[in-house]
C-alpha positions in Angstrom: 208.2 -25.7 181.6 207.0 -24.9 184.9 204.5 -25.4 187.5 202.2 -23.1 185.6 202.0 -24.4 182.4 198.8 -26.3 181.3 198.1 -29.5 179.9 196.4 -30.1 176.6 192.6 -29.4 176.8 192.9 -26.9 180.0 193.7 -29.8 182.5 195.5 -29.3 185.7 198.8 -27.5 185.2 201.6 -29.5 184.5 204.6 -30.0 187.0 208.2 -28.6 185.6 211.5 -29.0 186.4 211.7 -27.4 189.7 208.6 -29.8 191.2 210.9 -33.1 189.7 214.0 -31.8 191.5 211.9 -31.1 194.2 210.5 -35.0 194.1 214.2 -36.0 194.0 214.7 -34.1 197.0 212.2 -35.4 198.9 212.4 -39.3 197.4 216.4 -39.0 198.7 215.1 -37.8 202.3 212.8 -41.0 202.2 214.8 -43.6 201.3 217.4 -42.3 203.7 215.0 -42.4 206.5 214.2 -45.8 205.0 217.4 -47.6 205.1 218.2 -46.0 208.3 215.5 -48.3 210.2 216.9 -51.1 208.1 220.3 -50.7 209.0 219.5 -51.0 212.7 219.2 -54.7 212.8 222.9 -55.4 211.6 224.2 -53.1 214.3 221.8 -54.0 217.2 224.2 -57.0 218.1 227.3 -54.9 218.2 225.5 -51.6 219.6 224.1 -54.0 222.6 227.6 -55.6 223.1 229.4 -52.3 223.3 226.7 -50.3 225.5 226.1 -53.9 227.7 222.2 -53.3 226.5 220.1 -55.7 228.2 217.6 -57.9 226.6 214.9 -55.1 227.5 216.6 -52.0 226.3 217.3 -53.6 223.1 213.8 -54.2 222.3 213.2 -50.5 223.5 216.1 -49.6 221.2 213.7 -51.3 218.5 210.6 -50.6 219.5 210.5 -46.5 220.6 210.9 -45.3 217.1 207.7 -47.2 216.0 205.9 -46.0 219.3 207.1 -42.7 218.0 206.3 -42.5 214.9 203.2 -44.4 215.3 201.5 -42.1 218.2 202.3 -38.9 216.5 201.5 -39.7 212.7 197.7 -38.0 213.0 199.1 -35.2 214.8 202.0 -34.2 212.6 199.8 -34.7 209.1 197.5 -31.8 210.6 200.0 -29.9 212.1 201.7 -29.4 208.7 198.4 -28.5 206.7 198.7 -25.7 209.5 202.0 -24.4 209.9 203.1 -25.2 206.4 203.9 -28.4 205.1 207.6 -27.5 204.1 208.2 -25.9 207.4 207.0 -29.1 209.1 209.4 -31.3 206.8 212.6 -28.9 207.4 212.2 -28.7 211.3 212.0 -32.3 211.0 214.7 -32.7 208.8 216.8 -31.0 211.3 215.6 -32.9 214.6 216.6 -36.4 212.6 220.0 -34.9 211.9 220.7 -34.3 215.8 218.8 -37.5 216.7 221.1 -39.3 213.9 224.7 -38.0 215.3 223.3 -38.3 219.3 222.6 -42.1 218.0 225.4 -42.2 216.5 228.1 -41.3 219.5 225.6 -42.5 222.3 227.3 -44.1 225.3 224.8 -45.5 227.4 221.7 -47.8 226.4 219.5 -45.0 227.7 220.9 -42.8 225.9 220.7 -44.3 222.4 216.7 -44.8 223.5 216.2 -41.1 224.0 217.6 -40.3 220.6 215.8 -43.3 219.0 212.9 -41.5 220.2 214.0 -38.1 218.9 214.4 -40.3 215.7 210.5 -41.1 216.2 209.4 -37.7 216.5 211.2 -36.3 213.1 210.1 -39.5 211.3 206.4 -38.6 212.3 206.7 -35.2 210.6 208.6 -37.0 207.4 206.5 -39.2 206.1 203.3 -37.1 205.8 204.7 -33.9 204.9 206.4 -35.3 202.0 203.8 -36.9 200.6 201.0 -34.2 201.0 203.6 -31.5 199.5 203.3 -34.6 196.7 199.8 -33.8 195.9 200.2 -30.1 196.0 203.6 -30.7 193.7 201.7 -32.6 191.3 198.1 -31.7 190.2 198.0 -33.2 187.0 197.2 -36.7 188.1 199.5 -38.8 185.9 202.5 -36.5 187.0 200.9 -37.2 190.7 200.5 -40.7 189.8 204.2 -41.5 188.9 205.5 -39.4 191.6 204.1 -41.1 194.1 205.3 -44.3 192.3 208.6 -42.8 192.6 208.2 -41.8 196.4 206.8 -45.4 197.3 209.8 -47.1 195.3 212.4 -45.1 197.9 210.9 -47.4 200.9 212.0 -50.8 199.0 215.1 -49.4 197.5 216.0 -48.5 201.7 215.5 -51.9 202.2 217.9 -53.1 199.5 220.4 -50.5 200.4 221.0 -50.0 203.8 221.9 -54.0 204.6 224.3 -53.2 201.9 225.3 -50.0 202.7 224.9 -50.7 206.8 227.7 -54.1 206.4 229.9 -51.6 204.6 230.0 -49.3 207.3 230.2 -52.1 209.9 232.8 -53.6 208.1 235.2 -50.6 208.2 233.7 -48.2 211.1 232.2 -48.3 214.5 228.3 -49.5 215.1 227.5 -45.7 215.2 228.3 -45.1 211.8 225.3 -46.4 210.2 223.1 -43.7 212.1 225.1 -41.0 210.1 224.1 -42.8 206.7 220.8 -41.2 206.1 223.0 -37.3 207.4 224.1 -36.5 204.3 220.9 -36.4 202.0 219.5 -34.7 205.0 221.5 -31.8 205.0 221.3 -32.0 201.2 217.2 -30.9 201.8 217.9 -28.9 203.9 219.9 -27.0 201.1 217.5 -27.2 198.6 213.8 -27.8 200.7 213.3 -23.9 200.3 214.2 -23.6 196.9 212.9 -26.3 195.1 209.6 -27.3 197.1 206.8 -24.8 197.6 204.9 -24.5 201.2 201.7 -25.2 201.4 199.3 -24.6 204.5 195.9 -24.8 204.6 193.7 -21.8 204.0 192.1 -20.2 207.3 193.5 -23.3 209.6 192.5 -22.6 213.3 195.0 -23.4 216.0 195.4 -27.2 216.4 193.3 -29.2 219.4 195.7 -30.2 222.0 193.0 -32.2 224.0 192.8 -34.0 219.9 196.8 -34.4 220.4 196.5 -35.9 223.5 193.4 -38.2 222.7 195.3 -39.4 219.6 198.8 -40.4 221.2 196.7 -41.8 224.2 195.1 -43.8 221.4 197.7 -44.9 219.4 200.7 -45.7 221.7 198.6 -47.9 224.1 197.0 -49.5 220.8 200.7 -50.4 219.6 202.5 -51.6 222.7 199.5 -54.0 223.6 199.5 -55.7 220.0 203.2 -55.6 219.8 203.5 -57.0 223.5 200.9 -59.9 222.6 202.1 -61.0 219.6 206.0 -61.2 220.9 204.8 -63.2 224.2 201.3 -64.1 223.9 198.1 -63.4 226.0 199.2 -61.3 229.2 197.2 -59.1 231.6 199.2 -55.8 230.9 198.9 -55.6 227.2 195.6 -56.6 226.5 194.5 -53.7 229.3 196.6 -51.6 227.1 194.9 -52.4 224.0 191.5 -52.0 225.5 192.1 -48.8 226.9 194.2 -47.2 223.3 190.6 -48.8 221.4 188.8 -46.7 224.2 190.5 -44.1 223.8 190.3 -43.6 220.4 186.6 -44.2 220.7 186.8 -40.5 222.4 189.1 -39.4 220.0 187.0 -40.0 216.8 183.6 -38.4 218.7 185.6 -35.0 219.3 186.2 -35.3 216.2 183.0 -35.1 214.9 181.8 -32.1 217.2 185.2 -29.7 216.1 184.9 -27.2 213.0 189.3 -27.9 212.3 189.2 -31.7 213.9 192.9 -33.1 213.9 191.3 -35.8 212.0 188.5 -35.3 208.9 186.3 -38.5 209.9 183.9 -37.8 207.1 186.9 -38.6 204.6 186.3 -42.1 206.0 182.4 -41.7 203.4 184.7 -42.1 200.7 184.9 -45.0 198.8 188.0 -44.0 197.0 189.5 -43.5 200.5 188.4 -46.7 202.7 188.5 -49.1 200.1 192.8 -48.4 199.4 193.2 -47.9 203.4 191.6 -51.1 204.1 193.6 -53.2 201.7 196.2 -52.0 202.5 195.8 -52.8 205.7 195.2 -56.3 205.2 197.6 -56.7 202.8 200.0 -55.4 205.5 198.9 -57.6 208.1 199.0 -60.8 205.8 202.4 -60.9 203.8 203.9 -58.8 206.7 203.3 -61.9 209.0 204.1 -64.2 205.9 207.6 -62.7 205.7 208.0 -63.3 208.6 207.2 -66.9 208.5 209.3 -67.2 205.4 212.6 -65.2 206.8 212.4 -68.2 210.0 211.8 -70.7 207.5 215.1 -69.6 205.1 217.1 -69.9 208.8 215.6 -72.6 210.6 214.9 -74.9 208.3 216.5 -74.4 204.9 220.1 -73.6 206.7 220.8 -70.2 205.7 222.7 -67.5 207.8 220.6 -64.0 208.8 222.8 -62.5 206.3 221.7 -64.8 203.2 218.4 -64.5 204.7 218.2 -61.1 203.8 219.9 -61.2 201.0 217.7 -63.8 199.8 214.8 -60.8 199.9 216.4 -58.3 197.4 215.4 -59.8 194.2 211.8 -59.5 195.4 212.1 -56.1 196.8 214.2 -54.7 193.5 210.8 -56.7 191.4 208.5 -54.4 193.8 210.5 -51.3 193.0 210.3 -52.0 189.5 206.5 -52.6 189.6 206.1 -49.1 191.7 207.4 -47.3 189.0 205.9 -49.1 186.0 202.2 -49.3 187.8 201.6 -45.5 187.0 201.9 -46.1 183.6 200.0 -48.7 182.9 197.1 -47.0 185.2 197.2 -44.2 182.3 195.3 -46.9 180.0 194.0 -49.2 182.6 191.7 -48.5 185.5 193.1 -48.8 188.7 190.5 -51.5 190.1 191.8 -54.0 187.5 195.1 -53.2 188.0 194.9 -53.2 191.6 192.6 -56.3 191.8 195.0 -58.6 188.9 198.2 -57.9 191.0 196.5 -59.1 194.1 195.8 -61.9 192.1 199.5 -62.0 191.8 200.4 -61.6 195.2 197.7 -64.8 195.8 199.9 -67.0 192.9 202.8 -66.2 195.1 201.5 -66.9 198.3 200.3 -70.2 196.8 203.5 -70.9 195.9 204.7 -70.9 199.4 201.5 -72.7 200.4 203.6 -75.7 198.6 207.1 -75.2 200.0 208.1 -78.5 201.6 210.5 -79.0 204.8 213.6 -79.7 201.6 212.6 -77.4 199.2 215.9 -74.8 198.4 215.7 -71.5 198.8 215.1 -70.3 195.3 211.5 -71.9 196.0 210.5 -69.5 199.0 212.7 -66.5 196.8 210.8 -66.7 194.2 207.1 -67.3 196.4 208.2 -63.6 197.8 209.2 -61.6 194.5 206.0 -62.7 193.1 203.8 -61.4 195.7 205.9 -58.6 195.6 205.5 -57.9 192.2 201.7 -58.3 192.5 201.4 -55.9 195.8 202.9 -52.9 193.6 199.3 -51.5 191.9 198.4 -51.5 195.6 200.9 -49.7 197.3 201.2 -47.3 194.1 197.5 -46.8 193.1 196.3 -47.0 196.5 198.5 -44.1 198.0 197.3 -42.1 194.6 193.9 -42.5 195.5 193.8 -41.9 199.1 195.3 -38.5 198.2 192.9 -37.4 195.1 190.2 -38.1 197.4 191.0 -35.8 200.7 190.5 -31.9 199.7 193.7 -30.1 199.5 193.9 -28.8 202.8 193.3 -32.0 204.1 196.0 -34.0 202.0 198.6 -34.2 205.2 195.7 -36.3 207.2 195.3 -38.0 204.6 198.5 -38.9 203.5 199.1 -39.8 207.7 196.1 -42.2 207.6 198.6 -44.4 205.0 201.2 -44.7 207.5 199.3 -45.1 210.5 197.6 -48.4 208.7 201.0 -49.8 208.2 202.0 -49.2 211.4 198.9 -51.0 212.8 198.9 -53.6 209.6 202.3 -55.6 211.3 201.5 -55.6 214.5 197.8 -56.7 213.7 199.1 -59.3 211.3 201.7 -61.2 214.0 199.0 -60.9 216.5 196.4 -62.6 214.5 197.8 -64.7 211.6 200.9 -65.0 213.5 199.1 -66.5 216.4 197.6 -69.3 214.1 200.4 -70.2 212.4 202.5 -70.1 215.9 199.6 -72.8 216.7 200.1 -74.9 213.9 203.3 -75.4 214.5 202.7 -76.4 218.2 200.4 -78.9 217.4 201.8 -80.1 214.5 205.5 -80.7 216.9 206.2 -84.1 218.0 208.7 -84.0 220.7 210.7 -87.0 221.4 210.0 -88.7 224.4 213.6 -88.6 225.4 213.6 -84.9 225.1 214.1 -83.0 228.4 212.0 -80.6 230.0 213.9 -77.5 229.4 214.0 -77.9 225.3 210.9 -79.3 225.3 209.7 -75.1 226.4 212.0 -73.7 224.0 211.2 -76.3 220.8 207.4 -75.1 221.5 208.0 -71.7 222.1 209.3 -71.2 218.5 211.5 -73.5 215.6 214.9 -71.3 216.3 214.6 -72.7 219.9 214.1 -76.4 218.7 217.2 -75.9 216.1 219.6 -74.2 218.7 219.0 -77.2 221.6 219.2 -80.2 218.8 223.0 -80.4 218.6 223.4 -80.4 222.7 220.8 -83.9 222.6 222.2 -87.0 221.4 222.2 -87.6 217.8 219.2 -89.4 217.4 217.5 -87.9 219.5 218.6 -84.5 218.3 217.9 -85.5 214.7 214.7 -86.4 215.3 213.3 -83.3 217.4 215.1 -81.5 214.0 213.5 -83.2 211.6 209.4 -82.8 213.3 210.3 -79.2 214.3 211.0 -78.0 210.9 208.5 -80.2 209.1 206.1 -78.8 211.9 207.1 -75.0 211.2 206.4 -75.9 207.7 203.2 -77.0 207.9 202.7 -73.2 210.0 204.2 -71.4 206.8 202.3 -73.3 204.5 199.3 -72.8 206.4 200.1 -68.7 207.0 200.6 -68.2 203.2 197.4 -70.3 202.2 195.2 -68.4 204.7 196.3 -64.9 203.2 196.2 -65.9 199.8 192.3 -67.1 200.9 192.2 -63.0 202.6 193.7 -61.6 199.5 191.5 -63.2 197.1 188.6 -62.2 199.1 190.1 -58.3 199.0 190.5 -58.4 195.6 186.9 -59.0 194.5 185.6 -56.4 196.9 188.3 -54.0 195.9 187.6 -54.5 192.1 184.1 -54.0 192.7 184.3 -51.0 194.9 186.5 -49.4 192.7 185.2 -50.1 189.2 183.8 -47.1 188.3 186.7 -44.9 188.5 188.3 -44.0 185.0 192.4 -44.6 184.2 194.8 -42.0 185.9 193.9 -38.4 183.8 191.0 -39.3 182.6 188.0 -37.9 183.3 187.2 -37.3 187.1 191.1 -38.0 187.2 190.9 -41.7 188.8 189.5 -40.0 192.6 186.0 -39.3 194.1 184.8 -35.8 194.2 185.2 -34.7 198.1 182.2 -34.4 200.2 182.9 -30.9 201.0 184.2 -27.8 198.9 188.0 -27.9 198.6 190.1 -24.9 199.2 192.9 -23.6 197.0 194.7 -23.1 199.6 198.4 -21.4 200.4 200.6 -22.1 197.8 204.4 -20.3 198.8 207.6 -20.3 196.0 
């Protein structure tokens, strides 16, 4: 069968073999670029000892990618409905390869930055172009529908595999080794990009906006650092000025877009229904267990006694459940519609927070385990459904904005969510810690300041003393936990309502109007390349 054929009844034509070796192409290139953020963490310690990082060029090490990624996301999903969408996705596939091997034999801090940033800039072209060439792979909207299952899926599966794969490598090789993970399936599109996917570019695109390029990275990298800076050390002068001027900025950036005939950005996509309503859960739902993992991945550490490496260990049950649950959601969305599906698993994801809700300062680990792969479970309709929906409701010309708009939100969700949630529950825990009186000054700062602080200066106090500040620290940190996971299970029940009611009308996946809105404005074939 191929991409011509039709589907019963003179639906859209059905995908063939060359679009599903095409999807495994581009789901390997995913979860390669996946794991290779996750693998980072395990060789930042040896990576900083090595290069003699300082405490601020590690967290530049970290952060740039993000930045990145982040502040060129808008421009890269346009600039690939222009250029072509495969085009975009090879050039970037070959700037991660050099970025990977520079990361990978870098001798200096600054060095490893720059190509963390290179890293950035081929990410940014990734993660759009291979979902829009998704929705132009896969018409027929149950075919789209499970491949996007399939694509999402890759992003937990990195997470699983790259700790794994990354302590392998550190275990036998050099830190740079796990940068040249994520090489192989690389080169391996690169091979077979041009044969197995089709380009796609937008019919009678105009040149893109630079002054809309520039607007949108003055935007979005001011927005980022500020929320990133404010949740990692609170209030300061310098990130909140930040902040204000990427939310002024952006201000501009939206209003040219509304005055240019080929805007960067299709603002009137934000009418739809079937477009906001996924965004803005997501978002939220982002923001809230983002900052509850958070809270749970201290709480395994600090207070239930396991190492970082148990700790994440501890998270792969969960994330194999939400893999399993992205590729099962599409279909059950083929008999059910995707508000009730969507709104029961945030009902889910609510039972699961809940659970945590209840976690007490001795509860064993298997309790906050199995308080994460429920919610994980529950969150898969959204993440699944959501992306599905996002893209049936942009025109086809527009599907790499669209498909940007998904990423953007989850690169604003974390930092959002550990700026605000994070805050509260950081405040809990502050006035929920009773100090011992006998406590000095010094651990006094670093027991408020977080629980790690209070559980790495207990052992230098004397033993009762020490045993005591233990004790209210982690019963304190609890207490925040219990009070981050009941206030976004509150969120998430809220969302769910709205979202089932918003959504209601739409049918099951391939059924009539295909589960999306009809597009405000008439939708191009567009270019469609072998």
């Amino acid at each position: 069968m191929t991409a011509n054929d039709v589907a019963p009844g003179g639906a859209a034509p059905l995908a063939g073999r060359r679009e599903w070796i095409g999807l495994g192409v581009l789901a390997l290139a995913t979860l390669a670029v996946s794991f290779d953020i996750f693998v980072l963490l395990l060789a930042l310690p040896q990576l900083s000892s090595n290069l003699g990082a300082t405490s601020t060029e590690q967290l530049w090490i970290l952060d740039i990618y993000g930045f990145m990624v982040g502040g060129l996301l808008i421009t890269m999903g346009s600039l690939g409905d222009r250029i072509g969408r495969r085009n975009l996705l090879l050039i970037g596939t070959v700037a991660f390869v050099v970025a990977s091997v520079v990361a990978a034999y870098a001798q200096t801090p600054g060095m490893l930055i720059a190509a963390r940033a290179l890293l950035g800039v081929a990410g940014a072209t990734l993660a759009p172009s291979t979902l829009s060439l998704i929705s132009t792979m896969f018409t027929d909207m149950k075919q789209r529908s499970m491949a996007i299952g399939i694509w999402g899926s890759c992003f937990t599966a990195g997470a699983i595999i790259g700790p794994i794969a990354g302590g392998v490598m550190l275990e036998h090789f050099w830190w740079g080794s796990v940068f040249l993970l994520a090489v192989p399936a690389m080169l391996l599109l690169l091979v077979l990009g041009p044969l197995v996917v089709p380009e796609y570019r937008a019919p009678q695109a105009g040149p893109i906006d630079l002054p809309s390029v520039v607007l949108s990275m003055a935007a979005v990298l001011p927005a980022i650092y500020g929320i990133k800076e404010l949740a990692r050390h609170g209030w300061a002068p310098i990130p909140a000025a930040a902040l204000v001027v990427g939310l002024a900025v952006g201000v501009v950036f939206v209003r040219r877009q509304t005055r240019l005939t080929d805007p960067i950005l299709d603002v009137t996509l934000f009418k739809l229904t079937t477009l906001t309503t996924p965004l803005v859960s997501g978002l939220l739902y982002t923001m809230l267990t983002g900052t509850a993992l958070v809270f749970v991945t201290q709480h395994l550490q600090s207070v239930t006694g396991v190492s970082p490496l148990q700790a994440a260990l501890s998270l792969i049950p969960g994330l194999a459940i939400g893999t399993v649950g992205m590729l099962s959601v599409p279909i059950l969305a083929r008999r059910f519609r995707p508000a009730y599906l969507i709104g029961a698993g945030l009902v889910v994801v609510v039972l699961g927070l809940l659970l945590l809700a209840r976690v007490q300062p001795d509860s064993q680990p298997v309790e906050l385990i199995l308080g994460f792969a429920v919610w994980s479970l529950g969150g898969a309709p959204l993440l699944a459904l959501g992306m599905h929906l996002i893209l049936g409701s942009a025109p086809p010309e527009r599907a790499g904005s669209a498909s940007s708009l998904t990423q953007v939100s989850t690169e604003f969700g974390y930092g959002l969510g550990i700026a605000t949630v994070g805050t509260i529950g950081t405040a809990v825990y502050r006035a929920q810690l009773a100090v011992p009186e006998a406590t000095p000054a010094e651990v006094v700062a670093r027991s408020y300041e977080n629980v790690a602080g209070a559980v790495a200066a207990a052992p230098g106090l004397p033993a009762s003393v020490g045993a005591e500040l233990l004790g209210t620290a982690r019963e304190a940190f609890t207490v925040a936990l219990n009070s981050v996971a009941g206030l976004s299970a509150l969120v998430l029940a809220v969302v769910a309502v709205v979202l089932t009611v918003r959504l209601r009308h739409l049918p099951p996946i391939g059924g009539p109007q295909g589960g999306a809105e009809p597009v405000p404005e008439k939708e191009a074939a567009g270019t469609v390349q072998g």
